[in-house]
C-alpha positions in Angstrom: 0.0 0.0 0.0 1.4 3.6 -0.8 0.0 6.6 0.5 1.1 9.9 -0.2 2.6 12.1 2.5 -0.2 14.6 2.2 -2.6 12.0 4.1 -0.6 12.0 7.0 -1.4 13.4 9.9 1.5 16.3 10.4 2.8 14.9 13.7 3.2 11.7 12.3 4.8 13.1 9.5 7.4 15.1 11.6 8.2 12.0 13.1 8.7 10.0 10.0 10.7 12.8 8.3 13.0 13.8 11.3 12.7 10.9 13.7 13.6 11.1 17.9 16.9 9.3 17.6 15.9 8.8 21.5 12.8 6.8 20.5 14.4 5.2 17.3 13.3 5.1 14.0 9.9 3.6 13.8 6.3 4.5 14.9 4.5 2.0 16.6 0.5 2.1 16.2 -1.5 0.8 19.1 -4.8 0.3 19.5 -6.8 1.3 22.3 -5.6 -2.0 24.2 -1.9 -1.2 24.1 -1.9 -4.2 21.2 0.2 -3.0 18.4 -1.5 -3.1 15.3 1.2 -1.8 12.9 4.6 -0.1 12.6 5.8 2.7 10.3 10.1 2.6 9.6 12.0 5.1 7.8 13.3 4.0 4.1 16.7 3.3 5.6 15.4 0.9 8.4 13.4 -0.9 5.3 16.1 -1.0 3.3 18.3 -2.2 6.0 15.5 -4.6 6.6 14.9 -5.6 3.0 19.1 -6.3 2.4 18.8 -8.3 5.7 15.8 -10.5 4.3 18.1 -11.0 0.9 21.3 -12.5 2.8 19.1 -14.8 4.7 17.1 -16.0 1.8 20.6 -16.2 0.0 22.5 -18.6 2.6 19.2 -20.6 2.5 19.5 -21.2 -1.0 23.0 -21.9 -0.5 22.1 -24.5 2.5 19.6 -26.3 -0.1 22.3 -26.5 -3.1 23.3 -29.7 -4.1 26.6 -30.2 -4.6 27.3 -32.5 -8.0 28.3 -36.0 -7.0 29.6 -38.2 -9.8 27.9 -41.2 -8.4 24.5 -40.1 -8.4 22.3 -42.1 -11.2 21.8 -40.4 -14.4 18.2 -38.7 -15.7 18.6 -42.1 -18.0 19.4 -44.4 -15.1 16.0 -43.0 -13.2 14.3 -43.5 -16.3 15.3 -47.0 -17.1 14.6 -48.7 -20.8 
């Protein structure tokens, strides 16, 4: 979802655009039950985020490749006559 920065309330604007670096950089949304219900980051915490999500994804592909063993039966072989 993308909405543009003219539907946000100022405040929470403000705090997107120059963020507390007390508080961090993200906005947590709470409903009235103290439940968080969503969370805005900045676009360098995402793309932290996002690079993060690629190196895992990366070293699980690596975990899954098989290596070539010369033993292993053939396409053929599987196939038999």
């Amino acid at each position: 979802m993308r909405i543009k920065s003219t539907e946000l309330p100022r405040e929470i604007l403000e705090n997107v655009l120059n963020p507390d670096p007390l508080e961090g950089e993200d906005i947590i949304i709470e409903n009235g039950a103290g439940e968080t219900i969503g969370v805005i980051i900045q676009p360098k915490a995402y793309d932290f985020l996002l690079r993060k999500f690629e190196e895992l994804e990366d070293e699980n592909d690596d975990a899954l490749d098989e290596k070539y063993d010369p033993n292993s039966p053939s396409l053929d072989d599987l196939m038999g006559d």
